[in-house]
Each structure stands twice: as C-alpha cells, then as structure tokens.
VEXTOR-624615 format. One record per atom (N, C-alpha, C, O): residue number from 0; residue in one letter; atom name; x, y, z. Coordinates in nm, 3 decimals. Example, Ala and Ser with C-alpha at 12.3 -4.5 7.8 and 13.67 -1.06 7.14 Angstrom:
<recs>
fike | kekol | tormar | u | v | w
0 | A | N | 1.319 | -0.569 | 0.780
0 | A | CA | 1.230 | -0.450 | 0.780
0 | A | C | 1.320 | -0.330 | 0.780
0 | A | O | 1.424 | -0.332 | 0.846
1 | S | N | 1.285 | -0.225 | 0.708
1 | S | CA | 1.367 | -0.106 | 0.714
1 | S | C | 1.290 | 0.003 | 0.787
1 | S | O | 1.341 | 0.114 | 0.804
</recs>
This chain:
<recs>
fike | kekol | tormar | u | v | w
0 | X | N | 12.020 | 7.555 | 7.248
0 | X | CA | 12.053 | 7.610 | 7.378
0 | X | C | 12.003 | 7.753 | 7.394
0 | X | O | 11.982 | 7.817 | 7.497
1 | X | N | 11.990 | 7.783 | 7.280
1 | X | CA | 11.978 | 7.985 | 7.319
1 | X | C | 11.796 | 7.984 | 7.359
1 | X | O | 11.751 | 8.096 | 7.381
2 | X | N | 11.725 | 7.902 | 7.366
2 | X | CA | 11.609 | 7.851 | 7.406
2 | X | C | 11.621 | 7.839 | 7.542
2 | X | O | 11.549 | 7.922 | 7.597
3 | X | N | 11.686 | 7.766 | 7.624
3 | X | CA | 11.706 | 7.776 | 7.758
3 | X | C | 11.762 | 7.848 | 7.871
3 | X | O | 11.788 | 7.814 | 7.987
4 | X | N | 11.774 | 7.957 | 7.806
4 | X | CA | 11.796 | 8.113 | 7.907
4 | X | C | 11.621 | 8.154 | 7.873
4 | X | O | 11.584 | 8.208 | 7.978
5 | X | N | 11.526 | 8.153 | 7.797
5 | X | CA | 11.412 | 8.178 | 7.803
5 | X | C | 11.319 | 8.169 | 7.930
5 | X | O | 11.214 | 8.229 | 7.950
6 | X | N | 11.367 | 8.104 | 7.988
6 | X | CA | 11.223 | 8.087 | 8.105
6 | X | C | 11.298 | 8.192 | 8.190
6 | X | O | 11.238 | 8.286 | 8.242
7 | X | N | 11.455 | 8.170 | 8.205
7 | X | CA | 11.489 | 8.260 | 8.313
7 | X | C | 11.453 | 8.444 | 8.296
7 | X | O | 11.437 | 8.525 | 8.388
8 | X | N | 11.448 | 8.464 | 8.180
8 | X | CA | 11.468 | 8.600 | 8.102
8 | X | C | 11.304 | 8.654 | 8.136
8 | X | O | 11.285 | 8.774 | 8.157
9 | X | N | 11.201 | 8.565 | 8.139
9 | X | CA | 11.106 | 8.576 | 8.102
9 | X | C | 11.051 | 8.585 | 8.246
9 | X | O | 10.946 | 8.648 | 8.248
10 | X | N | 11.095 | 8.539 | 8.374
10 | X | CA | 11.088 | 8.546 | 8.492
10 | X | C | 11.131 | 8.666 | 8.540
10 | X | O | 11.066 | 8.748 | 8.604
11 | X | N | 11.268 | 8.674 | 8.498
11 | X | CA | 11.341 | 8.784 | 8.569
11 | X | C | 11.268 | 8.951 | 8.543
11 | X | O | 11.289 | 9.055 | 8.606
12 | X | N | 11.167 | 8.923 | 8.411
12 | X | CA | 11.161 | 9.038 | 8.332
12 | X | C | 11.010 | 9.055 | 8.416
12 | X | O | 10.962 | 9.167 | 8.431
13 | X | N | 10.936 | 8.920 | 8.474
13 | X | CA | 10.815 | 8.963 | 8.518
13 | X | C | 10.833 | 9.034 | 8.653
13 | X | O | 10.740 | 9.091 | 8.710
14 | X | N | 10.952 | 9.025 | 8.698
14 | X | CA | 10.986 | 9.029 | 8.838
14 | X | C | 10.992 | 9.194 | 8.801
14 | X | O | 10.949 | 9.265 | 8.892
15 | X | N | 11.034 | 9.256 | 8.695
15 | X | CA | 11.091 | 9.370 | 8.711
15 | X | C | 10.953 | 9.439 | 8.635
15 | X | O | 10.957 | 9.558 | 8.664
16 | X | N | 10.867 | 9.419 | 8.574
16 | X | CA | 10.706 | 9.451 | 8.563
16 | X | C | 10.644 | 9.492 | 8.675
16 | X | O | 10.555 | 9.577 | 8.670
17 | X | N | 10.698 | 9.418 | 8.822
17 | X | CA | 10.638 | 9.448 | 8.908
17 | X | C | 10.687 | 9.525 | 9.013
17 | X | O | 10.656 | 9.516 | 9.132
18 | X | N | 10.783 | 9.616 | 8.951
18 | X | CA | 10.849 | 9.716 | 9.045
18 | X | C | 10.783 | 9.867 | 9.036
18 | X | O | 10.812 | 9.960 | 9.111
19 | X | N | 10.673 | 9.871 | 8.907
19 | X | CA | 10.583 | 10.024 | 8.983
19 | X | C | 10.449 | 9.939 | 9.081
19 | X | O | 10.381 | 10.017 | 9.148
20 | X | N | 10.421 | 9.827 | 9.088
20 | X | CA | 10.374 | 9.813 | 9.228
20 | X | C | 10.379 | 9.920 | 9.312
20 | X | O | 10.282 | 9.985 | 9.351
21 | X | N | 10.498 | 9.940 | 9.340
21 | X | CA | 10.577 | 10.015 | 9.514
21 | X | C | 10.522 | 10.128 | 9.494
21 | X | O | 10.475 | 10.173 | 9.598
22 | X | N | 10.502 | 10.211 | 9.382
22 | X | CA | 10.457 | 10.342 | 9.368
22 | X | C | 10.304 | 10.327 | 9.486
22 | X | O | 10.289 | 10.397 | 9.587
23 | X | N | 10.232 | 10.247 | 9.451
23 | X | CA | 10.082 | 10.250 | 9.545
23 | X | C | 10.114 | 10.239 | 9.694
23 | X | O | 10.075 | 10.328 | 9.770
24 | X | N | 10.178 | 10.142 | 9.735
24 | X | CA | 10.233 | 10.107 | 9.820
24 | X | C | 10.349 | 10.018 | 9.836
24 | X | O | 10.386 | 9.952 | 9.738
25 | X | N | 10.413 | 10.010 | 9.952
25 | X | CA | 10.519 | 9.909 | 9.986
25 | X | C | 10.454 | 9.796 | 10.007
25 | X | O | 10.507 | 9.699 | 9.953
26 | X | N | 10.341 | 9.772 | 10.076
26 | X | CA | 10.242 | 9.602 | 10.052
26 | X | C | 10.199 | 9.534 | 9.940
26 | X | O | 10.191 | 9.413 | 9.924
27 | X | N | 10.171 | 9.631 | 9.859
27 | X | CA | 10.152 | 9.607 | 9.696
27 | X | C | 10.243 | 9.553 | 9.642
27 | X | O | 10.228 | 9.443 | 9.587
28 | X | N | 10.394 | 9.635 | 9.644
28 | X | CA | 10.485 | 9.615 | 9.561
28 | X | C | 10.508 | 9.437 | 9.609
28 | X | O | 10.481 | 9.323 | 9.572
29 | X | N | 10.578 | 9.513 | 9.716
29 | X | CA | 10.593 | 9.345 | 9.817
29 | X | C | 10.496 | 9.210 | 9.760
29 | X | O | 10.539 | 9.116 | 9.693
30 | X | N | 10.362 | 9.230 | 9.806
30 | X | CA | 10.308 | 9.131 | 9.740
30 | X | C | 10.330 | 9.104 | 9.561
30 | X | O | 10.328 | 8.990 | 9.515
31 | X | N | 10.342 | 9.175 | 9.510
31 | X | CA | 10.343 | 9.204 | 9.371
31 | X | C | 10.457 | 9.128 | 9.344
31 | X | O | 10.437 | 9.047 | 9.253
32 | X | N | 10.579 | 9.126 | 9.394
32 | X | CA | 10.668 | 9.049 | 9.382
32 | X | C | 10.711 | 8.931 | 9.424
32 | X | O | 10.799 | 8.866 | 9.368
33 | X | N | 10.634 | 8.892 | 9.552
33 | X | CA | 10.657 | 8.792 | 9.663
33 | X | C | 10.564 | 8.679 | 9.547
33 | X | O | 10.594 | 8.559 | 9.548
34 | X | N | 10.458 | 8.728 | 9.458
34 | X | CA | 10.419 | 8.604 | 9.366
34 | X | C | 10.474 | 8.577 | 9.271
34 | X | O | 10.441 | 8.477 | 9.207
35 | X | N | 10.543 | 8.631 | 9.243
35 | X | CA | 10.650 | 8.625 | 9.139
35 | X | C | 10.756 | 8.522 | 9.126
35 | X | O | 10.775 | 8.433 | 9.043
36 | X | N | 10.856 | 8.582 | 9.288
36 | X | CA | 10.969 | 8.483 | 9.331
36 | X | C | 10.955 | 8.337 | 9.281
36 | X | O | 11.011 | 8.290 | 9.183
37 | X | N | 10.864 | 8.268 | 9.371
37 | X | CA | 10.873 | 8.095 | 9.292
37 | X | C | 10.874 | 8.069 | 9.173
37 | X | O | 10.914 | 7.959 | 9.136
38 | X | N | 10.836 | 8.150 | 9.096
38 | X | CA | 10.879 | 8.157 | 8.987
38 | X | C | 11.020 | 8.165 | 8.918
38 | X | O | 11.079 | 8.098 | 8.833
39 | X | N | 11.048 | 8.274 | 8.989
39 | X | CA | 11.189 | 8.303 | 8.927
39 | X | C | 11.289 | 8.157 | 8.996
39 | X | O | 11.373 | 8.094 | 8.931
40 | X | N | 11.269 | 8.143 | 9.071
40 | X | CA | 11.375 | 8.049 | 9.142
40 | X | C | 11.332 | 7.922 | 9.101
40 | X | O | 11.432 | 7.850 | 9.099
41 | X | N | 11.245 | 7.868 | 9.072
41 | X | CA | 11.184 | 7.765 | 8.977
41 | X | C | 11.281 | 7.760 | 8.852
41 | X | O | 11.330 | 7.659 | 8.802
42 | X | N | 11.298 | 7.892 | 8.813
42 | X | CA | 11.350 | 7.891 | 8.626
42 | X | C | 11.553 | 7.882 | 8.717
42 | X | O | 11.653 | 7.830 | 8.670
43 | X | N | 11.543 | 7.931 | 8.806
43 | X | CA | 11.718 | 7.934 | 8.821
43 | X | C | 11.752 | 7.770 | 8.797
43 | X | O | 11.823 | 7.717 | 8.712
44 | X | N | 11.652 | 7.695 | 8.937
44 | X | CA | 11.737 | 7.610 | 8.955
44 | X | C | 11.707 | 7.495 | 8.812
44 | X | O | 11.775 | 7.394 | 8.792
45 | X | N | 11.578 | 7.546 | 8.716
45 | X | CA | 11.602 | 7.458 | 8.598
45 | X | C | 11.676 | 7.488 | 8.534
45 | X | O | 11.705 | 7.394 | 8.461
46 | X | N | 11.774 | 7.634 | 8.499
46 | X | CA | 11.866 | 7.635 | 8.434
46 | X | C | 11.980 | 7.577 | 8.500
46 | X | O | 12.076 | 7.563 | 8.424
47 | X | N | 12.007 | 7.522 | 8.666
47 | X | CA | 12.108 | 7.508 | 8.696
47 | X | C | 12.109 | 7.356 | 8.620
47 | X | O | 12.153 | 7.346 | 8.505
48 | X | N | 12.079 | 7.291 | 8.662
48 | X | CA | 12.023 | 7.151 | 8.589
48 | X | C | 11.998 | 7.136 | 8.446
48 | X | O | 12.017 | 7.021 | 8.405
49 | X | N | 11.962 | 7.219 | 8.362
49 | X | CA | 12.045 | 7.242 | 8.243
49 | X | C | 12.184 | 7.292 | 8.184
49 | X | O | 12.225 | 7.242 | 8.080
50 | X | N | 12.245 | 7.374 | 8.239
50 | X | CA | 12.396 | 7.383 | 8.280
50 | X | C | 12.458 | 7.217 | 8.300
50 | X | O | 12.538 | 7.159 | 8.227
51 | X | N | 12.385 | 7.163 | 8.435
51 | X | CA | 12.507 | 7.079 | 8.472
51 | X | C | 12.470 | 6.948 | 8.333
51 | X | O | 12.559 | 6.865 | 8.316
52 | X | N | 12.374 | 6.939 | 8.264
52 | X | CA | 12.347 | 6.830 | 8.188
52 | X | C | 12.426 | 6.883 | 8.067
52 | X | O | 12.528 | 6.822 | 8.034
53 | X | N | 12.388 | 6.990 | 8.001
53 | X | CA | 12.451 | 7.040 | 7.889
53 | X | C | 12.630 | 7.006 | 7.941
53 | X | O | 12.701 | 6.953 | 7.856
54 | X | N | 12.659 | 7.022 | 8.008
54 | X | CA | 12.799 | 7.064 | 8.036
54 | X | C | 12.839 | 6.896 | 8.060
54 | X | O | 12.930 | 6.851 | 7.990
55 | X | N | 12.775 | 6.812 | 8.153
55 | X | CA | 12.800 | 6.629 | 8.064
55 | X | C | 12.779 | 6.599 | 7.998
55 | X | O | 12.772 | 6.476 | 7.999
56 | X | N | 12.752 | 6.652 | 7.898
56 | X | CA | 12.743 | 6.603 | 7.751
56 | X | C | 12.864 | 6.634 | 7.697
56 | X | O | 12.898 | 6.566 | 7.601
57 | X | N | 12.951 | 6.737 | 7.741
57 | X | CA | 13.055 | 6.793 | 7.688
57 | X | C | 13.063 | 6.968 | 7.632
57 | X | O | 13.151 | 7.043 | 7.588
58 | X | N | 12.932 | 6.976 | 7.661
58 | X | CA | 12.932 | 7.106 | 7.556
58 | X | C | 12.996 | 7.251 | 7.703
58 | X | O | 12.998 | 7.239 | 7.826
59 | X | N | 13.040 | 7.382 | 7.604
59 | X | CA | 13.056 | 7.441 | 7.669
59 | X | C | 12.962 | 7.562 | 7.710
59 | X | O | 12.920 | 7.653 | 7.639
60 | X | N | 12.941 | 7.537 | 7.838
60 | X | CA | 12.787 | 7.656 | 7.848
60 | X | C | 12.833 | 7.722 | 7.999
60 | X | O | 12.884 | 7.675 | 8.101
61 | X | N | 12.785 | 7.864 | 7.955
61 | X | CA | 12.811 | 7.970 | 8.044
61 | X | C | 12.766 | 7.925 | 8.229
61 | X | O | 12.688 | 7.836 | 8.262
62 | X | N | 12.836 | 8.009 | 8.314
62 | X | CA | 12.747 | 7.961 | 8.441
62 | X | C | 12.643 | 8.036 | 8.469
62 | X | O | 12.601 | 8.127 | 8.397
63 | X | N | 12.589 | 7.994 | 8.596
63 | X | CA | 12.434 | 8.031 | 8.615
63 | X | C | 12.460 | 8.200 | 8.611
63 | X | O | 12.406 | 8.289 | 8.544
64 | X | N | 12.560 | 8.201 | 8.707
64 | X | CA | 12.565 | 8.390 | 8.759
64 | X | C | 12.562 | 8.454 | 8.613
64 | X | O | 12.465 | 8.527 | 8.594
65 | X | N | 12.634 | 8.443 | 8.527
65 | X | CA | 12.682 | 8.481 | 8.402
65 | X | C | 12.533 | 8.509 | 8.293
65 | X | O | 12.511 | 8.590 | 8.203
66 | X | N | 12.457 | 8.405 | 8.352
66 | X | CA | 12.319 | 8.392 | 8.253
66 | X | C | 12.256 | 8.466 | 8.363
66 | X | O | 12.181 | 8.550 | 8.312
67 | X | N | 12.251 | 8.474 | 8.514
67 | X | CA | 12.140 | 8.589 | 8.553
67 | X | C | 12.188 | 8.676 | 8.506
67 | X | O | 12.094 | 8.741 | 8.461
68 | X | N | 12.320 | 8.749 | 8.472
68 | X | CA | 12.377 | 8.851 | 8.494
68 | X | C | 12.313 | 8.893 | 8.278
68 | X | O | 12.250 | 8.981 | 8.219
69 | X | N | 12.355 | 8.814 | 8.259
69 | X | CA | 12.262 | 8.810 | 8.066
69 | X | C | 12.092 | 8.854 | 8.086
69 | X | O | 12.051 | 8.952 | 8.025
70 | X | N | 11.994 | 8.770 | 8.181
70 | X | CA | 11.902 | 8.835 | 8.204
70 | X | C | 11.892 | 8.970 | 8.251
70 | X | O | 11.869 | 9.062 | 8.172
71 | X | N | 11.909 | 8.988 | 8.372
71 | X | CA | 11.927 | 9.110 | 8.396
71 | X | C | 11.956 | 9.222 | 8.309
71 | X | O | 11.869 | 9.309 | 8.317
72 | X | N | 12.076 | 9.257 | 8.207
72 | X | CA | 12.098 | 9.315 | 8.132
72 | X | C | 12.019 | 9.296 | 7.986
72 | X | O | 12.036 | 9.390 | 7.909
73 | X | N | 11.945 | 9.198 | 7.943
73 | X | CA | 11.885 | 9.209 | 7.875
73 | X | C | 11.763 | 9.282 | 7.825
73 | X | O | 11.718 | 9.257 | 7.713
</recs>
C-alpha cells in the first residue's frame, strides 16, 4: 500500500515545480499548471478507487483528504 500514495505525491509535487512559472508571467504560470491538473486529478480519482477497493477487502486505509493532506505536507 505505501506504493499507492506514489502517483498522487508525485503529481501533487509536479504541480508545485510549477509555481516559479508565475515569476515570468501569470500566462506562464497558468499554463504551466493548467498541464499539469489532468494529471493530478487522474492520480486523485485512482487513489479514490484504490481506497474504496483496499477498504473491501477489509483493510484499513486512510481517506482521500487525509492522503492529499500527506502529499501536500510531504
């Protein structure tokens, strides 16, 4: 399992690579991030769907907010 917060971590972290974008401009940044997004929301909703499978199996696994909130701070 500690494998499947990876894509999200790895998204969230490109998302935040692209925050001196904005220094050049606000179109830059913007774009800089706007290619990013499907990405990131790609990795949410596969972790949501790993959540809800892990969690019928029985096992106990954190929720989504809890794991952005793990990315983020990571």
């Amino acid at each position: 399992y500690a494998s499947g917060n990876y894509a999200l971590d790895n998204s969230f972290k490109q998302l935040t690579n692209e925050l001196p974008a904005f220094t050049n401009s606000f179109q830059t940044g913007f774009l800089a991030i706007s290619n990013n997004l499907p990405i990131f929301f790609d990795a949410i909703s596969n972790t949501r769907k790993e959540i809800n499978s892990l969690r019928q199996d029985g096992q106990q696994v954190p929720g989504l907010f809890k794991q952005i909130a793990s990315s983020i701070f990571s």
